[in-house]
C-alpha positions in Angstrom: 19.9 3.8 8.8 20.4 0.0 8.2 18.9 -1.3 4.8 16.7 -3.7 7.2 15.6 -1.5 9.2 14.2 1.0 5.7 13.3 -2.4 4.2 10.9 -3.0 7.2 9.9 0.5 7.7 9.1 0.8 3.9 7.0 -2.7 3.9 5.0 -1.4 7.0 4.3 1.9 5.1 2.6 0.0 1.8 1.7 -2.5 4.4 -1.0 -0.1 5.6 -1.4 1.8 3.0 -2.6 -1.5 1.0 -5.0 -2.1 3.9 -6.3 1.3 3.1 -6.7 1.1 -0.5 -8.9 -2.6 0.2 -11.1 -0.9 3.0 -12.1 1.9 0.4 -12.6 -1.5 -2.0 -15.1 -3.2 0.4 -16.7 -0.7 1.9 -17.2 1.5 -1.2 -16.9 4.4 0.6 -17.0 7.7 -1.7 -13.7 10.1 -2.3 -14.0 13.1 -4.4 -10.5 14.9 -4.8 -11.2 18.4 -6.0 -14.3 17.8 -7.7 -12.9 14.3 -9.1 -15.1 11.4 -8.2 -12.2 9.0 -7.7 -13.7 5.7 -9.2 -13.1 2.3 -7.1 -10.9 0.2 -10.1 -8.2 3.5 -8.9 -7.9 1.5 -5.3 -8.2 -1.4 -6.9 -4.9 -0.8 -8.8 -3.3 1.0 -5.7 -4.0 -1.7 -3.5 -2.6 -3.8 -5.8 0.9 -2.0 -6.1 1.1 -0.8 -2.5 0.8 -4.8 -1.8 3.3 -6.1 -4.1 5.8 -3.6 -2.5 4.9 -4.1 0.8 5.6 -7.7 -0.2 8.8 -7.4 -1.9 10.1 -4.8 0.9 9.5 -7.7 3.6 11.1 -10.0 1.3 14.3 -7.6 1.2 14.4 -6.7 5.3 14.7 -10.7 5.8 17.5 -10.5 2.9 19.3 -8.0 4.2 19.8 -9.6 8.0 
């Protein structure tokens, strides 16, 4: 595999995982994870990292052309 093509694929990946993360932030939509109520500053903080990568993985894929 080409480093552009993983760079892109990777970026899509925390791409919509980010988008995730933010949903759960707006909607405030309730997750328990074996009996853990998983509080909303967790997505918060996951969104937040799953962006940034996303962002820096698109900014590699253009690198790498």
């Amino acid at each position: 595999m080409k480093a552009h093509t993983f760079f892109t694929f990777a970026s899509a990946v925390f791409s919509i995982v980010a988008i995730v993360h933010l949903l759960r932030v707006i909607t405030g939509f309730g997750l328990v994870i074996a009996g853990w109520s998983v509080p909303i500053w967790v997505n918060t903080v996951a969104f937040l990292i799953a962006a940034i990568l996303g962002y820096h993985g698109l900014k590699l894929s253009r690198k790498t052309r």
